[in-house]
N, C-alpha and C positions, 0 to 999 in steps of 0.2 A: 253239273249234270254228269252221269258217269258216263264212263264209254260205252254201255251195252245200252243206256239210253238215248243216246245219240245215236250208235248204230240203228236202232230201233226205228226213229225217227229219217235215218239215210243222212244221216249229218255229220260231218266228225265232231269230235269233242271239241271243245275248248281248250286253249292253245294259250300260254304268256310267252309274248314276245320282250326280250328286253332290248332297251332302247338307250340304257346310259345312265348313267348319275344316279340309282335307285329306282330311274323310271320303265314301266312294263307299259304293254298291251295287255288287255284281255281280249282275245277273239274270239269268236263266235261266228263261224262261217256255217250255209255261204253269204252271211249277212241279210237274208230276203226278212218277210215281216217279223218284228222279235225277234231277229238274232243280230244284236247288239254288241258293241263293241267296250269296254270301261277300261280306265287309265290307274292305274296304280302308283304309287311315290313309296315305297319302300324305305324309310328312312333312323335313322336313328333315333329322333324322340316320338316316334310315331307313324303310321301310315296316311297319306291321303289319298280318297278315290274320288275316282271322276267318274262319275255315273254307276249304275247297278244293274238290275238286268229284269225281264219280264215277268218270269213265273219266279214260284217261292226256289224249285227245282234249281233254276240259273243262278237264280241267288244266292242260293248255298254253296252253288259249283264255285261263283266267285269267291266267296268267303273263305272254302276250302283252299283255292286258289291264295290268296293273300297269305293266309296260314302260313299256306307250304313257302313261302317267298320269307315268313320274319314271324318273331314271337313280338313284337310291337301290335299296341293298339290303331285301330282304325280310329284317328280321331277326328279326321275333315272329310267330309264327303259334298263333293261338287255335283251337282245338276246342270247340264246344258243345255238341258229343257225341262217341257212337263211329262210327256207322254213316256207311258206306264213302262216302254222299255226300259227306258232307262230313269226310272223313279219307282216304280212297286219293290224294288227289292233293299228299298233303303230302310225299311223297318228293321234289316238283318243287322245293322250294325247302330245300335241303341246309343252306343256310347256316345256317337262324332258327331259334330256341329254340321249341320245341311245348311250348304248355302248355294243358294239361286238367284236369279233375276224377281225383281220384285214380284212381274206379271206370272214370275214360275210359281211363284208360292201362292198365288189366286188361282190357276190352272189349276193343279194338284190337286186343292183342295178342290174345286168347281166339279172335274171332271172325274176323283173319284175312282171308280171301276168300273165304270162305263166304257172303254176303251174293251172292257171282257166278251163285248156283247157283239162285237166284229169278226170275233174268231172263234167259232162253235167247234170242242173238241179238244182244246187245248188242256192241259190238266194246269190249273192255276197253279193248285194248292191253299195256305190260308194267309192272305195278304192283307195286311194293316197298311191305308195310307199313310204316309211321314213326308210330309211337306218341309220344304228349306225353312227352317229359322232362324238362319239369317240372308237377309236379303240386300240388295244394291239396285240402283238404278241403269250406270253406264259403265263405269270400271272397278275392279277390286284387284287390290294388291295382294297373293298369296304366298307363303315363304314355307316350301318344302325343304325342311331342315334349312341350310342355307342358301337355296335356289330359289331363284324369284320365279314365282308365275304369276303372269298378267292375265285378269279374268275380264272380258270385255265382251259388251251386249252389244248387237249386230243385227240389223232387221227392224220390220217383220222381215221374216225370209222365210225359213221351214217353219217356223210359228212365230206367236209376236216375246217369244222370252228367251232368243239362244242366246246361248255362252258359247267362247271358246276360250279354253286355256294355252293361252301361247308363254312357251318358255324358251325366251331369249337364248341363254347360254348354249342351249342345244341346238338352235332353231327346229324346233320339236313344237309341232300343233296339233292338239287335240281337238278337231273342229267340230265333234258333236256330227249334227243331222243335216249342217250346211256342205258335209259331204257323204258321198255315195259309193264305193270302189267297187265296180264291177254290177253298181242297182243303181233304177231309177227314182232321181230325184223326186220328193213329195212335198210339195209346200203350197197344197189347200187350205191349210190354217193361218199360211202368213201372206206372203207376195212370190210373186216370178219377178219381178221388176227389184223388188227388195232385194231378193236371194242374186241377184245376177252383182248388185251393185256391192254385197256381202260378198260373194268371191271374189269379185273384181281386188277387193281392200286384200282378205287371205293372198291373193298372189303378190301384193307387192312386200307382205310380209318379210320373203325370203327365207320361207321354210325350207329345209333339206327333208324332214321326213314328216307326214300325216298320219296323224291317228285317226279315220271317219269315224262317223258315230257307226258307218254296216261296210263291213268288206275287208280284205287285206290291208295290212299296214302298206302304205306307199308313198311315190314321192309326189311333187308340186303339180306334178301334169296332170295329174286326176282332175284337179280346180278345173283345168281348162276343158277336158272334158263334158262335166256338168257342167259350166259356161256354155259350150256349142248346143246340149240339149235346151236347155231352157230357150234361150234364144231360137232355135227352131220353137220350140213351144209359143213363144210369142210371135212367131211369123204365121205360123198355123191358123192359132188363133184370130190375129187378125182378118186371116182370108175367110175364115168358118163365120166368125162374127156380123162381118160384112155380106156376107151371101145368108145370112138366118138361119146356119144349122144350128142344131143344140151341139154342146161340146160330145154328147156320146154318139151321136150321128157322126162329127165331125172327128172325133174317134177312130169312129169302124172305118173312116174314109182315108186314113192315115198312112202312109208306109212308114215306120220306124226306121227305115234302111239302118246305119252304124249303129244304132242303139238298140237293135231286136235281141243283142243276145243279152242286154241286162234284166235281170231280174225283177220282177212284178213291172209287167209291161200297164198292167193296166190302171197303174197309175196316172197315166198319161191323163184321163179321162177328169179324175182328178186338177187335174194343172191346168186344164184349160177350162174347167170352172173357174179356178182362179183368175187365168188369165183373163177368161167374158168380168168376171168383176172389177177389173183394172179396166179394159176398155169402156164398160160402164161409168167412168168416176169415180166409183165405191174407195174410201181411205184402204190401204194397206192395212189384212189382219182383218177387216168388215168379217163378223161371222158368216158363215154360210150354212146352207141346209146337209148339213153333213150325213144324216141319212140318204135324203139323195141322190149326196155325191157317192154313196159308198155303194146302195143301188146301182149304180151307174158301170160301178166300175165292175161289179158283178156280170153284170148284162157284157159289159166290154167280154169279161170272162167267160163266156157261153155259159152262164148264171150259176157257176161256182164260187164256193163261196173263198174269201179271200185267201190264200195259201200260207197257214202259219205251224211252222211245228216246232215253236216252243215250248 
């Protein structure tokens, strides 16, 4: 994305932060919906990303981005989910191997461009889905030049197919959408119970620096952070559930106090959908009426439509 289209948008541009050993950030602040975050490996016999970006726009910015970093190929591209942030833009790099969680590469393909129909206004551009080709279950071993990264499924949390790429040597964690720096957690497509017990694992990690899937590069305390909110989310919940409101009633009834100043508040509305589906019984990941809930959070919104200016 250039800088006069970012300005345009009120956004800055996108930003590589480096991180060591060949490895960057891509940011994309200020992280709210689609603006995603992707990990880059810089290396000698080749490039590998972690993740892509929403519009065809972002995606070229990344690519651009890669460029200006090395004349190596992109040959490995990691998915830490499905959703379209950080998977539409994996068309751009034809050459590399996409690899995901099994349940990513049935997302992808399921859901498509339907994720487009959330955000009226957005300039797409013209996006080819590219689903992981190669997939894993629970962990994968990755070898950035000779840096080991460890690819391990975690959840349901933010959906039932994250990845994070944890690499030891650095203690450097790319955790994808199971974090949030400075935005509120979403995880209607997976669990609140899941995702709490998936950070709980990230903190004993002993990571020194985080890469989220949305927000400034940071360190371990963010984890705890999004631990405090969800947990309020599940205390809420509980009270709403028990007294019969619907979660968008029990919404409007909400103070956010420490968490108002994060971005897209009305996610909330969201999570305690989730959350009534856990106090239900429903398995962890149970689909839900996602219309709905996106309704919902609209209406949260004094029925604007969701705020994306990717």
């Amino acid at each position: 994305m250039s800088t006069t289209r970012a300005a345009a948008a009120g956004m800055p541009p996108p930003t590589v932060q480096e991180l060591g050993k060949g490895f960057h950030a891509f940011v994309q602040l200020d992280g709210s919906w689609g603006l995603n975050n992707a990990g880059v490996f810089a290396g000698e016999e080749g490039v590998t990303l972690i993740d892509t970006a929403f519009t065809a726009y972002r995606g070229r910015a990344l690519r651009d981005a890669v460029t200006a970093l090395t004349d190596s190929p992109v040959r490995t591209l990691i998915n830490t989910h499905h959703h379209g942030d950080h998977t539409y833009g994996n068309f751009l790099f034809p050459a590399a191997t996409i690899i995901g969680h099994d349940r990513c590469r049935e997302a992808t393909i399921a859901t498509g461009l339907e994720t487009t129909k959330w955000f009226p206004g957005v300039d797409w551009g013209e996006i080819a889905i590219s689903p992981p080709t190669v997939t894993f279950a629970d962990s994968l071993n990755v070898y950035c030049d000779d840096v080991h990264a460890a690819l391990r499924h975690l959840g349901p949390a933010h959906t039932t197919n994250d990845v994070i790429v944890w690499v030891r040597e650095l203690a450097l964690l790319f955790a994808g959408d199971l974090v949030f720096n400075g935005g509120t957690p979403f995880v209607v497509m997976g669990s609140v119970a899941g995702t709490i017990e998936a950070l709980t694992e990230l903190e004993g990690l002993g990571a020194q620096t985080v890469v989220p899937g949305h927000g400034a590069v940071c360190g371990p305390e963010v984890i705890g952070h999004q631990l405090d909110y969800l947990r309020f989310v599940q205390e809420r919940a509980g009270e709403g559930f028990r007294a019969g409101l619907e979660p968008l009633e029990l919404g409007r009834r909400t103070d956010l106090g420490a968490f108002r100043s994060w971005t897209d508040p009305e996610r909330l509305v969201g999570n305690l959908h989730r959350a009534y589906s856990e106090l239900r019984g429903e398995p962890r990941g149970t689909p839900l009426d996602f219309d709905r809930v996106v309704d919902d959070m609209i209406e949260f919104n004094g029925g604007r439509p969701l705020h994306c200016v990717a």
